[in-house]
BATOR-498493 format. One record per residue (C-alpha): x, y, z; residue number from 0. Coordinates in Angstrom, 2 decimals. Example, Ala and Ser with C-alpha at 12.3 -4.5 7.8 and 13.67 -1.06 7.14 Angstrom:
<nodes>
<node px="12.30" py="-4.50" pz="7.80" n="0"/>
<node px="13.67" py="-1.06" pz="7.14" n="1"/>
</nodes>
This chain:
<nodes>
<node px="126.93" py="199.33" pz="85.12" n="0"/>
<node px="129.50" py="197.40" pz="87.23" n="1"/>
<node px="133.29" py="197.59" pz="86.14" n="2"/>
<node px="134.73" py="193.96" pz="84.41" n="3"/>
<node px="136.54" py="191.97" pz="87.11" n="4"/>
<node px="138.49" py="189.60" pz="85.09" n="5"/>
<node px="138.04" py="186.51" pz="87.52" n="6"/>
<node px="134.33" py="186.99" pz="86.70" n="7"/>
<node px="132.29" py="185.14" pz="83.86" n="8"/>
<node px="131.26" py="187.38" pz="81.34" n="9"/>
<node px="127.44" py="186.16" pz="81.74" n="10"/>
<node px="128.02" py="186.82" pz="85.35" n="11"/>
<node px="128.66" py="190.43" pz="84.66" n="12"/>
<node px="126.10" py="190.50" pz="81.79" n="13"/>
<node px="123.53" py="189.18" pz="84.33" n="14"/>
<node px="124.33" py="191.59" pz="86.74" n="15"/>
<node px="124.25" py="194.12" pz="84.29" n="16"/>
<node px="120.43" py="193.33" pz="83.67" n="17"/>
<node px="119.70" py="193.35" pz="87.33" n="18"/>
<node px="120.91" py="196.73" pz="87.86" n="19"/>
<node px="118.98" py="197.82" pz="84.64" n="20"/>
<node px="115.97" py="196.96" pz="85.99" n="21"/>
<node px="116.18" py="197.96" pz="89.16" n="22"/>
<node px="117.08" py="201.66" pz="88.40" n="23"/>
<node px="113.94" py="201.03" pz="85.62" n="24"/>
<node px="111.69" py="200.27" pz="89.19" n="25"/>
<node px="113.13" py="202.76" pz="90.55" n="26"/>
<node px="112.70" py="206.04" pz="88.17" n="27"/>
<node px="108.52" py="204.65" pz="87.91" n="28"/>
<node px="108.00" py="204.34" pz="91.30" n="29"/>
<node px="109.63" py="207.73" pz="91.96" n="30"/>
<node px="107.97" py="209.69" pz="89.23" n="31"/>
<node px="104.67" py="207.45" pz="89.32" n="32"/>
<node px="102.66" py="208.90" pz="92.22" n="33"/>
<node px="100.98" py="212.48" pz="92.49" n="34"/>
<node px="99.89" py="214.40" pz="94.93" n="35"/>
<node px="95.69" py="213.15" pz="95.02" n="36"/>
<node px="95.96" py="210.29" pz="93.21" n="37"/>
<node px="95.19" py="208.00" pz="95.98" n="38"/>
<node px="91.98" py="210.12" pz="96.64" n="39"/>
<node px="91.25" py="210.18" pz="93.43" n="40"/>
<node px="91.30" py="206.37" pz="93.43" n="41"/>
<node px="89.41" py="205.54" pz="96.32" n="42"/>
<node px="86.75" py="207.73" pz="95.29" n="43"/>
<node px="85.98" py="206.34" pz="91.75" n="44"/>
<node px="86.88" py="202.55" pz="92.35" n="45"/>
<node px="87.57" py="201.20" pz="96.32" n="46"/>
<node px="87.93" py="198.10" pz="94.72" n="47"/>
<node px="90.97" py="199.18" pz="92.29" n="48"/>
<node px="92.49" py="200.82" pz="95.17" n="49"/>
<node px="92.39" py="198.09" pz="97.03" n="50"/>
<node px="93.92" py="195.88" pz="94.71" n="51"/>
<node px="96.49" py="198.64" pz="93.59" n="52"/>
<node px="96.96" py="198.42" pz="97.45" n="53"/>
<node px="97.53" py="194.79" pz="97.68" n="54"/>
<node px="99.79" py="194.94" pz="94.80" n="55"/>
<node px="102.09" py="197.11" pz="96.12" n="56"/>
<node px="102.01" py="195.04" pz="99.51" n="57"/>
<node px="103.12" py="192.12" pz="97.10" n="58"/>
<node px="105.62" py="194.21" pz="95.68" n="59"/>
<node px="106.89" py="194.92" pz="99.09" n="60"/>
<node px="107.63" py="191.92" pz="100.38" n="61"/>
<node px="109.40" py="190.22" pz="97.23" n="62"/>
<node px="111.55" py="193.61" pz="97.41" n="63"/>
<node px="112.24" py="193.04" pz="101.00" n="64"/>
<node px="113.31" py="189.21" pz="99.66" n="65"/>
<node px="115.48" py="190.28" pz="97.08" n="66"/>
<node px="116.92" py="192.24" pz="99.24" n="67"/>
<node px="117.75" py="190.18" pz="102.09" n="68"/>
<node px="118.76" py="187.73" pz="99.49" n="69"/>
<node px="121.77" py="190.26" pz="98.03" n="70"/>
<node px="122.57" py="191.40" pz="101.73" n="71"/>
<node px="123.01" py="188.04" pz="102.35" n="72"/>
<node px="125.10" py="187.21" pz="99.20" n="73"/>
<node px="127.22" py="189.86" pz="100.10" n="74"/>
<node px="128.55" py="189.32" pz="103.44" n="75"/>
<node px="128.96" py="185.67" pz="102.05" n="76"/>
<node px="131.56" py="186.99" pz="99.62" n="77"/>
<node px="132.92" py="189.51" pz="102.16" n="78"/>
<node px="133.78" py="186.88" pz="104.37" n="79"/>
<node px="135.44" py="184.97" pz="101.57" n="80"/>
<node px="137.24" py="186.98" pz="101.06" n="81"/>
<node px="138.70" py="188.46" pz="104.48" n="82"/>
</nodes>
């Protein structure tokens, strides 16, 4: 969690707050969510699945690359606000 400014809105912070929790959330899955042979495993009882796991993930991908951009974005914004 992020420390209180005081020129901040508390729902700013409590928004923020959220964000973070869910992105560590993301995170801890999608670093304890694969195994080794899964994706075999996968492709060999249902193409179709994997394929659509697949495409998820390529979903996934993008709207993190999005959000992303987005905060980078944000950031520098602010930065140069406040140089």
């Amino acid at each position: 969690m992020i420390d209180r400014d005081p020129n901040q809105p508390n729902e700013d912070v409590q928004t923020l707050n959220r964000m973070e929790r869910r992105i560590e959330s993301v995170v801890s899955m999608i670093s304890s969510g694969w195994k080794d042979g899964e994706c075999i495993v996968a492709t060999k009882v249902s193409p179709d699945r994997a394929r659509l796991m697949a495409d998820e993930i390529k979903a996934m991908r993008a709207a993190l690359l999005h959000m992303e951009n987005d905060l980078r974005g944000a950031a520098a914004q602010v930065e140069a606000v406040l140089a």
